[in-house]
C-alpha positions as CSV (number, residue, x, y, z in Angstrom):
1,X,3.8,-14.0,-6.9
2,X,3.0,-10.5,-6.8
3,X,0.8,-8.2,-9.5
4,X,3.0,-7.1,-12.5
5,X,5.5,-4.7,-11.6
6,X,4.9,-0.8,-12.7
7,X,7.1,0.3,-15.3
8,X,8.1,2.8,-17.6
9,X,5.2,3.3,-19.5
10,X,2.6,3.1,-17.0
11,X,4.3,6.2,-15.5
12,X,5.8,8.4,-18.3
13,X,5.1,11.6,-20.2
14,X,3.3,10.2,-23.6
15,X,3.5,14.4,-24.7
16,X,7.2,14.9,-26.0
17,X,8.5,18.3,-26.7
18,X,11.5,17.9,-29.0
19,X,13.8,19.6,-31.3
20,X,15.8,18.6,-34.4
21,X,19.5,18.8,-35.1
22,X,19.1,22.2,-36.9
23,X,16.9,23.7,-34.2
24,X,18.4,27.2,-32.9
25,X,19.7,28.2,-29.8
26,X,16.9,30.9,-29.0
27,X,14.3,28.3,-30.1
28,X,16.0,25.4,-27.8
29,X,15.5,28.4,-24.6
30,X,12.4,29.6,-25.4
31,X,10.9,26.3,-25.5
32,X,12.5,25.2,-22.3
33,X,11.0,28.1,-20.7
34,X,7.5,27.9,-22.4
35,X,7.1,24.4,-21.6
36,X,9.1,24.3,-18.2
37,X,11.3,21.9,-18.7
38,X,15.2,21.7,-17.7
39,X,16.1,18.8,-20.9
40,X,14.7,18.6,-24.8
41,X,15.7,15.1,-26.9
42,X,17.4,16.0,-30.4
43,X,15.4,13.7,-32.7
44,X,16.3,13.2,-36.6
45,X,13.6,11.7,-39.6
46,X,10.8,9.5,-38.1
47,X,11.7,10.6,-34.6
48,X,14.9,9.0,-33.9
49,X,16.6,10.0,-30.8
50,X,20.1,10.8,-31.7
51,X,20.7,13.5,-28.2
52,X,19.7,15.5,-25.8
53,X,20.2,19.1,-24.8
54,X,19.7,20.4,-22.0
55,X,20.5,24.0,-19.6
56,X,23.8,23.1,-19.2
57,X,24.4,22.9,-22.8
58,X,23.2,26.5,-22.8
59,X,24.9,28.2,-19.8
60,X,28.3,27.8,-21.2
61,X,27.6,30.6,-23.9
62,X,26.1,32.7,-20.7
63,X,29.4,32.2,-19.0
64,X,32.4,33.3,-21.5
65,X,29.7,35.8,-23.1
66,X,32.1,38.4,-21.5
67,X,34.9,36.2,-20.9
68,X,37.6,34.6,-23.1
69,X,39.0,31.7,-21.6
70,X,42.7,31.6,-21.8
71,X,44.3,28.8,-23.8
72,X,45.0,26.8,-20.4
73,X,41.0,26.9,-19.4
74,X,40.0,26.1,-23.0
75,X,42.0,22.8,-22.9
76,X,40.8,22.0,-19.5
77,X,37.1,22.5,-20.4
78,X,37.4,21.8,-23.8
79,X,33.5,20.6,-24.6
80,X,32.3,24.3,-22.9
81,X,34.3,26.6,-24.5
82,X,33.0,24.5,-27.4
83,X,29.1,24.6,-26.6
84,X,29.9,28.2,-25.9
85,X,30.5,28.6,-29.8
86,X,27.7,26.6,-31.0
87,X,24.1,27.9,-32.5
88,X,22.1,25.0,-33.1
89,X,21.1,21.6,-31.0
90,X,23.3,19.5,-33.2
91,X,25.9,21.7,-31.9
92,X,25.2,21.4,-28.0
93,X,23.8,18.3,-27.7
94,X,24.9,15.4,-25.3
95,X,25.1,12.4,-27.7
96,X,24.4,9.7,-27.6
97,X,21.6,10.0,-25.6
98,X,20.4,7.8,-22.4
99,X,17.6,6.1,-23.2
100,X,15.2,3.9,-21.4
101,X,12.5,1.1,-23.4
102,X,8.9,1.6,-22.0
103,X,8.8,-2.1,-20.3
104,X,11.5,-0.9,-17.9
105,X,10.8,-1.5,-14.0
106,X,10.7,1.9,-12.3
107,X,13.4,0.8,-10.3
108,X,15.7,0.3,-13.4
109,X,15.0,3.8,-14.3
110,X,15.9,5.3,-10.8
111,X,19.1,3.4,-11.0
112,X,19.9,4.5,-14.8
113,X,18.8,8.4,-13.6
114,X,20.9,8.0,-10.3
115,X,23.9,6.3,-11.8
116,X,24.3,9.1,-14.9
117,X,22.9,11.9,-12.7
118,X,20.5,13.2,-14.7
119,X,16.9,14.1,-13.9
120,X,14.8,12.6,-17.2
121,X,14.7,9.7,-19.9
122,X,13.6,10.2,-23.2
123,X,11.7,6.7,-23.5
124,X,12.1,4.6,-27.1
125,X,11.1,1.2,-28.5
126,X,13.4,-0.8,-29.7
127,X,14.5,1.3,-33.0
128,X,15.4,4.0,-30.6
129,X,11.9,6.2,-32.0
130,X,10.3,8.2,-28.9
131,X,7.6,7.3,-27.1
132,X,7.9,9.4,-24.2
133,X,9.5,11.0,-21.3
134,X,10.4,9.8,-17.9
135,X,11.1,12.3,-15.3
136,X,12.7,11.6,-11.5
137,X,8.2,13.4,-10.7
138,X,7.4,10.2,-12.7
139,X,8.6,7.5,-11.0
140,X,7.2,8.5,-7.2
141,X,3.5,8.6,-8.8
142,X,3.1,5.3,-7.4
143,X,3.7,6.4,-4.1
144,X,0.1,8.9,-4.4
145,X,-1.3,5.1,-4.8
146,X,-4.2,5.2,-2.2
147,X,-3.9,3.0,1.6
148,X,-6.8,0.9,0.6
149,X,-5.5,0.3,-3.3
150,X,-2.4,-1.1,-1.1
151,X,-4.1,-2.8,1.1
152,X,-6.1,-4.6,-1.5
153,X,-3.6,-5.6,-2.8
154,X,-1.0,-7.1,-0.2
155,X,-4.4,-8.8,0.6
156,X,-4.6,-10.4,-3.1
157,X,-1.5,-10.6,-4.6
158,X,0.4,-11.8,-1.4
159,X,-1.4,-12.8,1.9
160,X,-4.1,-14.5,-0.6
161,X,-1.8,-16.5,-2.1
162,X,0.8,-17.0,0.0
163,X,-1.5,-18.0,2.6
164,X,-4.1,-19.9,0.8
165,X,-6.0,-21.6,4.5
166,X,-5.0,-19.4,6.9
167,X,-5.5,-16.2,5.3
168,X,-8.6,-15.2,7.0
169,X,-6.6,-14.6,10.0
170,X,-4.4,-12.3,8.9
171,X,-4.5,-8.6,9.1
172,X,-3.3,-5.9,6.7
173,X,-3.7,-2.2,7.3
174,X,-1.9,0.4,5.6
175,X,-1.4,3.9,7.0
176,X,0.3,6.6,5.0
177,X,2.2,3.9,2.7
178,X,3.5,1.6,5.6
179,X,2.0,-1.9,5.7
180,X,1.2,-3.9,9.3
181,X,1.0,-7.5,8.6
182,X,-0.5,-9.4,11.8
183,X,-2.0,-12.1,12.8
184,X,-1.1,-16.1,13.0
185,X,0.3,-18.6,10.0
186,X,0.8,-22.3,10.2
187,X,3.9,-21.9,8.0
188,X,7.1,-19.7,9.5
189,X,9.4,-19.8,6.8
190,X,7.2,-17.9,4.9
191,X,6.5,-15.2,7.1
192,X,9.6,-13.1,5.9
193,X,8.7,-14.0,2.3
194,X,5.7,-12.3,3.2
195,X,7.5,-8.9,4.4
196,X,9.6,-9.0,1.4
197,X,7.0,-9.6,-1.1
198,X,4.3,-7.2,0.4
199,X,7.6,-4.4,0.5
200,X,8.2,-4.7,-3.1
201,X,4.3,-3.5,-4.1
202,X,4.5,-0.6,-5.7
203,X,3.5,2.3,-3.5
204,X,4.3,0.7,-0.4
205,X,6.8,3.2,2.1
206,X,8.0,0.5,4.4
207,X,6.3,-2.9,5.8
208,X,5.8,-3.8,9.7
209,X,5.4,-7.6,9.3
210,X,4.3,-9.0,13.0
211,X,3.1,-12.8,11.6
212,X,3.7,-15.1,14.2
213,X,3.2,-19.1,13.5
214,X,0.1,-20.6,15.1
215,X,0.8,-22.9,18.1
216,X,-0.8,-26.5,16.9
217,X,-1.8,-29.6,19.4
């Protein structure tokens, strides 16, 4: 009923900086620090993704640089003290990697990010090659859509079509992302259809649906 959903690739980071296997650990910092970014995905041949490293792969060789763990700490944390020894990405990498395909809803990457708390998705096609990154900043650019792009298009892709006659007499304003529905239908049992469908465009902050059904002789 609605306009096609966002997803993945309407949002993400086509620019990927990346490192191989055999990349070094001074080389994985200094291009987390040149670039600003907290992750890097380990890629192999055509651009494969096989891992990803990120800071806290690093920060274990920061924290027993002065400090041998004792034999009971090195079982407990066994994959630090571990990283701790490693030199290249191969080494320190998380693998396999989480990866998201490009014609993922934006919701399906929040969940994926949320559920293996992580903050970005190297993005592949379907023989796991890179096509880009997907950040947590990524998926609220739809929410710097402007009022009237929203309000066009509740006005289309919902009240236009789910209210074909009586359309005219509806109203839809948006203010700072939150949608107003008002005015009078001849059909109740679509009015909450209306408040959910006009809550799932993409930009939209919350909805304030106050359709009331048209009295008839």
């Amino acid at each position: 009923m609605t306009s096609t959903p966002y997803t993945v690739a309407d949002v993400m980071t086509s620019k990927v900086i990346a490192v191989t296997p055999s990349t070094g650990f001074k080389d994985i910092a200094a291009a987390m620090r040149r670039w600003k970014v907290t992750a890097l995905p380990v890629v192999e041949g055509e651009g494969r993704v096989v891992g990803v490293v990120s800071e806290a792969d690093l920060l274990p060789k920061e924290e027993f640089h002065e400090h041998r763990p004792g034999l009971i700490e090195q079982m407990r944390r066994l994959g630090d003290t571990a990283k701790a020894g490693s030199i290249c990405a191969e080494q320190l990498m998380t693998a396999p990697a989480v990866t998201i395909r490009p014609d993922a809803t934006l919701p399906q990457a929040a969940r994926l990010m949320a559920g293996r708390h992580i903050k970005r998705l190297p993005v592949v096609d379907a023989d796991g090659t890179i096509k880009g990154i997907v950040s947590r900043a990524d998926l609220l650019k739809v929410f710097l859509r402007t009022d009237e792009e929203l309000t066009e298009e509740i006005r289309r892709s919902v009240i236009g079509r789910l209210f074909p006659i009586s359309h005219d007499g509806i109203t839809v304003t948006v203010t700072q992302g939150v949608a107003s529905l008002t005015g009078r239908v001849r059909d109740d049992h679509l009015i909450p259809m209306a408040e959910r469908l006009a809550r799932s465009v993409e930009g939209v902050v919350d909805v304030r649906c106050r359709l009331e059904v048209r009295n008839t002789p």
